[in-house]
Structures are given as structure tokens and as C-alpha cells.
C-alpha positions as a printed NumPy array, in Angstrom:
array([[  0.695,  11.282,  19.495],
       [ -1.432,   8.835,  17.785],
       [  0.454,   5.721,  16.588],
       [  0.397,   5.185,  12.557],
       [ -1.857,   2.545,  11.169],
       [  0.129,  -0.522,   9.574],
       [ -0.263,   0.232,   5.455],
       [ -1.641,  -3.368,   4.249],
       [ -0.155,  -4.809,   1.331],
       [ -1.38 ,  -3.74 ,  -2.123],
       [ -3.605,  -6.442,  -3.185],
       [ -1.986,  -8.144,  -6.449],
       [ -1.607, -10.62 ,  -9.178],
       [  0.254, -12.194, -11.54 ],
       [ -1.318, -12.269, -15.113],
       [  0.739, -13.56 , -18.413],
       [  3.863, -13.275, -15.914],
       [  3.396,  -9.339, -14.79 ],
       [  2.725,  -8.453, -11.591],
       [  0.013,  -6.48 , -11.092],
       [ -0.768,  -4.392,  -7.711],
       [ -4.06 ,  -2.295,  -6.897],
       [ -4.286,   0.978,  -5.568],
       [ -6.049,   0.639,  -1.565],
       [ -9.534,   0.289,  -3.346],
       [ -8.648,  -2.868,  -4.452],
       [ -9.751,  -2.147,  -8.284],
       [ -7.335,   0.886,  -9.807],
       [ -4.42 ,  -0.72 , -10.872],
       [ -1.283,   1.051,  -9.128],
       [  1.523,  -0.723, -10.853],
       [  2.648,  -3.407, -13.711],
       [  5.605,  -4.848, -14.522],
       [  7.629,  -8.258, -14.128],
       [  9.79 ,  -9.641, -10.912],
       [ 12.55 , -11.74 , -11.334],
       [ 13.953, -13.752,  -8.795],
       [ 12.597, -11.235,  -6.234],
       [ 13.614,  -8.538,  -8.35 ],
       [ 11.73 ,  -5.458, -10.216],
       [ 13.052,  -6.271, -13.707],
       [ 12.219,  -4.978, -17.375],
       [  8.986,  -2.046, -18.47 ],
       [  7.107,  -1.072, -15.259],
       [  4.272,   1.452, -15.18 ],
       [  2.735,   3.246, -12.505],
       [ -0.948,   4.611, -12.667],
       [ -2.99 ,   7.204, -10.711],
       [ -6.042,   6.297,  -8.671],
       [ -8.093,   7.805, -11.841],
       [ -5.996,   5.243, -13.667],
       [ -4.139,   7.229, -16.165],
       [ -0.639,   6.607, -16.578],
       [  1.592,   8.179, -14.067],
       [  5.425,   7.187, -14.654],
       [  6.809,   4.264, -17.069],
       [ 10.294,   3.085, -16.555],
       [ 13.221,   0.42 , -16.787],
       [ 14.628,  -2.133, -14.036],
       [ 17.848,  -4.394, -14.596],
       [ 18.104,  -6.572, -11.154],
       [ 16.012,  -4.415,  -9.307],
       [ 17.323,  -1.039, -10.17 ],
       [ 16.372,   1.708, -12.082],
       [ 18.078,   2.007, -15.536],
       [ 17.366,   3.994, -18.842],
       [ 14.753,   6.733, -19.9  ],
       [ 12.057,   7.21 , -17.259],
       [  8.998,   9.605, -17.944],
       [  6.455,  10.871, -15.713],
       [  3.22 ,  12.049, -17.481],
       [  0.488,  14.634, -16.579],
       [ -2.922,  13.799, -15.229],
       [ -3.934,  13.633, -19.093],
       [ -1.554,  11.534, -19.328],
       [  1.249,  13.436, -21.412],
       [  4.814,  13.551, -21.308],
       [  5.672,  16.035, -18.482],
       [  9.261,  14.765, -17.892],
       [ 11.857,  12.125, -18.851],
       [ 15.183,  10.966, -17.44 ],
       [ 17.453,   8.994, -17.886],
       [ 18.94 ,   6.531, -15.052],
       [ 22.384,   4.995, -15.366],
       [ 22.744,   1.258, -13.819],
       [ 24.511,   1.253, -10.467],
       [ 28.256,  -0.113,  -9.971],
       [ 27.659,  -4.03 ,  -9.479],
       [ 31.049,  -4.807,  -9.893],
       [ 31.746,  -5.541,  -5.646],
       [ 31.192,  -8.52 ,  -5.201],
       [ 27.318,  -7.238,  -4.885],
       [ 27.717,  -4.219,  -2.744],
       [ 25.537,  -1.759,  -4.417],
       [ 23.06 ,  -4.524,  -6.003],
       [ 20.324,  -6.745,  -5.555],
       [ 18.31 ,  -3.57 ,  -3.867],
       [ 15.125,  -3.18 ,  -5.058],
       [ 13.735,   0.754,  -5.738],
       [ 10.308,   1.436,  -5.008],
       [  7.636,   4.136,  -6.43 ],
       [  6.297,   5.73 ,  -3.977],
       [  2.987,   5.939,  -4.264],
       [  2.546,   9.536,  -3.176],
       [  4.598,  11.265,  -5.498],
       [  5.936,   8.971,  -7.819],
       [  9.719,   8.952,  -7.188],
       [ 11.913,   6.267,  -7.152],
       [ 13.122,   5.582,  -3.837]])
């Protein structure tokens, strides 16, 4: 068995205080949206490599919260849900835990 390349960081930037990270081509934009404190927080978007819109969603200290909607490759409303904040009330068990997109199918992980 082969061993797996290392994936290399999406290149990124910050413009007018977004984050802003590139598919591996270095020139689609994979993902927008604001980090606070280390922390996915706020209106994040996710595009495809063809760079319509993919999913559009909500973070509150780095986890997902409120309506969520993934879109068709014409960039449509195929599905929305809702995500309810997790329990931060221990003392931080349960927080401070950022979710990710995965960039193959566009769940939150």
C-alpha cells in the first residue's frame, strides 16, 4: 500500500476581515467567512471548483447554528436545515470545536 500524500493547506487570505481559502488550483475560491479568536464565526459560504455556490451557513464560536442550505450545481436551493447550538453550559465541554466542510461532499464535520 502506497502511503497518502500530505493535503497542503488551502492557500488563503484575509480581505475586509473574511477569510478567504482557494480550492487546490489556487484561483476558485473554496470558502468565505470570518474567524474569531480561532474560531469559524458568523455567514460562511462554500463554493464548487466551477465556483457556484455550494452550501451557505451560520457559526456561533465555531459551531454550526441556524438554517443551512446546500444548492445545486446551478446554484439553487436543493436543501436547508436547521442546526441548533451545542450545550456550552460545562464549563466548555462541548465548545470551542471548530466544524469543518468537507470539501468532498459538503457536510459539516
Amino acid at each position: 500500500m502506497m502511503p497518502k500524500k500530505p493535503v497542503p493547506d488551502k492557500k488563503s487570505e484575509i480581505i475586509d476581515g473574511e477569510t478567504i481559502k482557494y480550492h487546490a488550483n489556487g484561483k476558485t475560491r473554496w470558502s468565505k467567512g470570518k474567524i474569531v479568536d480561532g474560531k469559524t464565526e458568523g455567514y460562511w459560504e462554500w463554493y464548487r471548483l466551477d465556483g457556484t455556490i455550494k452550501r451557505s451557513g451560520y457559526f456561533h464560536l465555531g459551531e454550526p447554528v441556524g438554517e443551512w442550505i446546500t444548492y445545486d450545481e446551478k446554484g439553487q436551493v436543493y436543501k436547508v436545515v436547521t442546526k441548533k447550538a451545542a450545550d456550552t453550559s460545562m464549563d466548555g465541554i462541548g465548545k470551542n470545536c471548530p466544524a469543518e466542510l468537507s470539501e468532498k461532499d459538503g457536510s459539516v464535520e
